[in-house]
N, C-alpha and C positions, 0 to 999 in steps of 0.2 A: 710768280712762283707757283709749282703744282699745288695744288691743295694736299696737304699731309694728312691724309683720311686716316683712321683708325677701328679697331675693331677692341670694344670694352667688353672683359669679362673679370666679372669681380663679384661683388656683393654693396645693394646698393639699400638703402633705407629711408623709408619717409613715413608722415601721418597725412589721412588724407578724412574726408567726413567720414567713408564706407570703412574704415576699420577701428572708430570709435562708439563705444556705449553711448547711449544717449544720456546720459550722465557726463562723460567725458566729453562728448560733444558741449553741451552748454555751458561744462567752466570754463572751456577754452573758447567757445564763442564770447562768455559776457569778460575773460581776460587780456585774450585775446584777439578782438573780434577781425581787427585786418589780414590775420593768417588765414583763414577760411573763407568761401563765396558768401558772399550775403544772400539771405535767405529772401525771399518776396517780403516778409515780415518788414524785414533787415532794409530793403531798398526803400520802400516805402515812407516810413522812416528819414531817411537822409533827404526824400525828396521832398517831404514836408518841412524841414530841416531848411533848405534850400529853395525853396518857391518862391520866397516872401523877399529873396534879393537878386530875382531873375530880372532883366530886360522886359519890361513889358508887350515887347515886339516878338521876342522869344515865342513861340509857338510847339515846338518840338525841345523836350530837357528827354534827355536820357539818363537813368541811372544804373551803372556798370555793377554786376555783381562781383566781380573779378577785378581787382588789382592790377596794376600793373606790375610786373615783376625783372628781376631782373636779367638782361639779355632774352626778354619774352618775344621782343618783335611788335609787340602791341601800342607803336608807339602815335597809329593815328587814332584824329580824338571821334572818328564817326565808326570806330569798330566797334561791333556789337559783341552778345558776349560768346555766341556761336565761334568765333575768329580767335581768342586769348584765351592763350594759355592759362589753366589753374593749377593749383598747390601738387594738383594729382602728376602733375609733369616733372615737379621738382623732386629731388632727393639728396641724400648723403652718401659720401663716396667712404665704405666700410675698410678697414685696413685687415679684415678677417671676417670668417664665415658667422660670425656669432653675433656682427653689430657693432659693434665698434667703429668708432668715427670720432675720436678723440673731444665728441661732445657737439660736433659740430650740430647736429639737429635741434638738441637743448637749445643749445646759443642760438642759433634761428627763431626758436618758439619767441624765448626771453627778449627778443631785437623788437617782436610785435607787440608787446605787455603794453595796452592802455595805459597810459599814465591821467586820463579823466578820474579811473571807480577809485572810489574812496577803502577802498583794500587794496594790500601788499600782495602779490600774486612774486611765485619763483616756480621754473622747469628744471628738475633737478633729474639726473641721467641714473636708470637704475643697471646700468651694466657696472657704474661705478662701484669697485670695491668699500670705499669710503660710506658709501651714501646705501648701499647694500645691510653696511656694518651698521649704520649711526638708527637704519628704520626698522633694524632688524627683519629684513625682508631677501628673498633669494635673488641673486643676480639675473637680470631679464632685460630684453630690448625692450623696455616699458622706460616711458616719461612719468616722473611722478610731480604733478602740480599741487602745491603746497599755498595755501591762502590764509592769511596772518590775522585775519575780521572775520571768519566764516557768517556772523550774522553781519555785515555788512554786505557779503556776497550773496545772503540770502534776500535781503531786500531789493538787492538788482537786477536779480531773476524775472524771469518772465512767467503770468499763472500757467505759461504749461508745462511747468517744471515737473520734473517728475516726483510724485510725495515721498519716493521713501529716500531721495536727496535732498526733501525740504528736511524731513526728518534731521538727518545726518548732521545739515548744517546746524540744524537749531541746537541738538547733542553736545557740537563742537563747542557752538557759542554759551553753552550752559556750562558744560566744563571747561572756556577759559584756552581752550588747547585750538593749535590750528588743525586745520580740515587739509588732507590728504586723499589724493583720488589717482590712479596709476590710467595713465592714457596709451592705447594699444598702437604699436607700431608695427608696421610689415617690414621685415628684412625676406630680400628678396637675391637670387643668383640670378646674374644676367648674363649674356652675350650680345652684342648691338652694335652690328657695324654703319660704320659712315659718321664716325666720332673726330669730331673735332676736341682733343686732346690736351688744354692749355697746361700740362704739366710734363709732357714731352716737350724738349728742347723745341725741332723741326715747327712743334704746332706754334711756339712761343715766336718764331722768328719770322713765322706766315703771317700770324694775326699781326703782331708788331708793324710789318711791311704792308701788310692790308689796309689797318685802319688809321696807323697814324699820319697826317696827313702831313706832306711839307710843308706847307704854308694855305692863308698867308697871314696868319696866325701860327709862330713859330713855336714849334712843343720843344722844352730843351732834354731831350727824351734821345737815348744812341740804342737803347737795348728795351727790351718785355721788363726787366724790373725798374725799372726806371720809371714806367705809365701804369705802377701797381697803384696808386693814390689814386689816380682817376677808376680803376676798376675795382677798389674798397670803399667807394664813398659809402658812408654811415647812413645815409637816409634809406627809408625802404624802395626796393627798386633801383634802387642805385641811380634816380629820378631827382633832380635837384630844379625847379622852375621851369626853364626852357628847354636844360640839359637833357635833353633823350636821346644820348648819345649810345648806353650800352643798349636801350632797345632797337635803336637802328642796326646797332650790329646782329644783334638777335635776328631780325627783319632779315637781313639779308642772306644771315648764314639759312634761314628758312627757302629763301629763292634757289640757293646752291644747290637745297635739294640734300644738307645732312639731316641727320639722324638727332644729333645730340650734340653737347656742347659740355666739356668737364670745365668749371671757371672756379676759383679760389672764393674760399669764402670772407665774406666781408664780418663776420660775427665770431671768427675762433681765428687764434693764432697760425698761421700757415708756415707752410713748409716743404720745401722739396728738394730730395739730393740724388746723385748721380755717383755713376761710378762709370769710368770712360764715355761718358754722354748716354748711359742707360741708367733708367729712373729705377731707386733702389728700394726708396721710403718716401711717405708724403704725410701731411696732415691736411685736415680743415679746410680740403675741397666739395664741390658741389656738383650735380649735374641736371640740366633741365633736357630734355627728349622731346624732339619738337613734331607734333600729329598734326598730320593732315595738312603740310602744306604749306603754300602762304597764297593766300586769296588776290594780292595784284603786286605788280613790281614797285619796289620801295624807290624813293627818289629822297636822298636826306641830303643838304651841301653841310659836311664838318670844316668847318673854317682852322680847325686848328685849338691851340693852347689848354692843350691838355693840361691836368692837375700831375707837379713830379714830385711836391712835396707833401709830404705825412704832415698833420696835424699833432700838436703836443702830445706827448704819449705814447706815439707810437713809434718805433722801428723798425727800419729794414736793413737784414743784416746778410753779407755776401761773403765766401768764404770759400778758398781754391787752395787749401794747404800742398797741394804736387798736383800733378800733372793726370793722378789719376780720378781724384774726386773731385766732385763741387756739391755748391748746396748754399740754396739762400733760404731765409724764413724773415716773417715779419710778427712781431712783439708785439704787445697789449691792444691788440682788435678784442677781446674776451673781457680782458678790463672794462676797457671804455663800453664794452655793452654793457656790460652791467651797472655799470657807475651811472652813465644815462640817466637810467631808471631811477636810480637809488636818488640821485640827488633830488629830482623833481618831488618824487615821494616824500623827501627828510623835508622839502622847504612846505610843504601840504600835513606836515606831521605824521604822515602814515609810514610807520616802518614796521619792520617785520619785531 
């Protein structure tokens, strides 16, 4: 099949380290430390961490500042971090000029919440009317991170915290109240052609016939919503063991030579309808923009059996009332992030 290239002009949203305080910078490192690069500090750290159960034959450890992400391409293990993709590649797909993303970035931050620190951390969306009203604060493309111990957060800091945030915290934790910090986001107007589009039908029925394999492991999969399970897995990166399946495809749609890739998000409730097979309204998508390339050609063998079913909880719901509309969505991916979290917290005692 032709590749169903596309040209994206919308409004797109992300957090990256360069449009953070340094202030905002360090809650979200010590809350969220896997959503951002590690720092030299930071890698250093994990290799100390890590030394003491290497191979003694081992001679060369590397430690990646960068994550693996999802549909990044980075999925062999001697790529350095010159080669993979960072946070700075990924975004939110806005449904208007103002920001808007039906929360999908929140629920992204909330997906990487350490469940180690012995504090309650939440990313709460200040475009939200609700959460606007409740802080008495104006509506703004700002995340606001809300931490339920502030003196517990203060003692996980690192000394090169900034004092007049050690201040802050100490404040909080004297007055009993949780600590509030508003983290800066870019909403940005793009144009970007050579988009590989998974919310257009055409891209849905490419990828579908690209990457699911006949055999000889059988996927019991006819259509694109059908192998949504296997493209929502909950872990981060969408990375389960051995499974580096979405980054191979990452990998190679980088060889084709596109631009960009829009994929469903695994962290908010999705959504997409049509009216005569043109896309009307969407939620809870994502896109990653792929720079510079891809350094050698990929070689993955996908054997097959794909995941068709959802895990408890969640749904996926199909819907073709006449011949003019459609429109399918999938239920409680938002939930279940969140519950994640909460429950590990409630059996550690720390809630909000």
């Amino acid at each position: 099949m032709t590749i169903p290239i596309s040209t994206f002009e919308g409004t797109l949203r992300q957090i990256t380290p360069e449009c953070l305080t340094a202030q905002g910078e360090m809650i979200l490192r010590a809350s969220a430390p896997k959503f951002l690069p590690l720092t030299e500090t930071e890698r250093h750290k994990v290799f100390e961490a890590q030394r003491d159960n290497l191979d003694p034959n081992i001679t060369n450890f590397y430690v990646s500042a960068r994550p693996l992400r999802r549909f990044s391409g980075d999925y062999f293990s001697d790529f350095l971090d010159e080669h993979r993709l960072d946070v700075g590649c990924y975004y939110s797909v806005c449904t208007d000029e103002s920001g808007s993303d039906y929360g999908t970035l929140v629920n992204e931050l909330n997906a990487y919440r350490s469940t180690d620190a012995d504090y309650y951390t939440i990313f709460v969306d200040c475009l939200s009317p609700e959460i606007a009203n409740h802080f008495n604060i104006p509506r703004s493309a700002h995340i606001l991170a809300l931490v339920s111990q502030p003196g517990k957060l203060l003692n996980a800091l690192s000394t090169e915290a900034p004092e007049d945030l050690k201040q802050r915290l100490q404040g909080a934790a004297k007055a009993n109240t949780q600590f509030g910090i508003t983290l800066g986001c870019v909403v940005s107007k793009a144009r970007i052609e050579g988009v590989i589009d998974l919310r257009q039908i055409d891209a849905q029925y490419w990828f579908f016939d690209r990457y699911v394999p006949k055999g000889p492991i059988p996927t019991p999969a006819k259509e694109f919503t059908d192998i949504l399970p296997e493209l929502l897995q909950p872990t981060l990166g969408g990375s389960m063991g051995s499974n580096m399946r979405l980054q191979a495809i990452g990998a190679d749609l980088r060889t084709l030579g596109l631009n960009a890739l829009i994929y469903p998000s695994a962290r908010t409730d999705v959504a997409v309808s049509y009216r005569n097979g043109v896309l009307q309204r969407w939620r809870g998508w994502n896109m990653v923009i792929y720079r510079g390339g891809f350094p050698r050609k990929v070689v993955h063998q996908d054997l097959g059996g794909w995941e068709t079913q959802f895990w408890n909880g969640i749904t996926c719901l199909k819907r073709n009332p006449d011949t003019e509309t459609e429109e399918w969505w999938v239920g409680g991916l938002e939930e279940l992030n969140l519950m994640r979290y909460h429950i590990v917290m409630k059996k550690k005692n720390i809630l909000p």
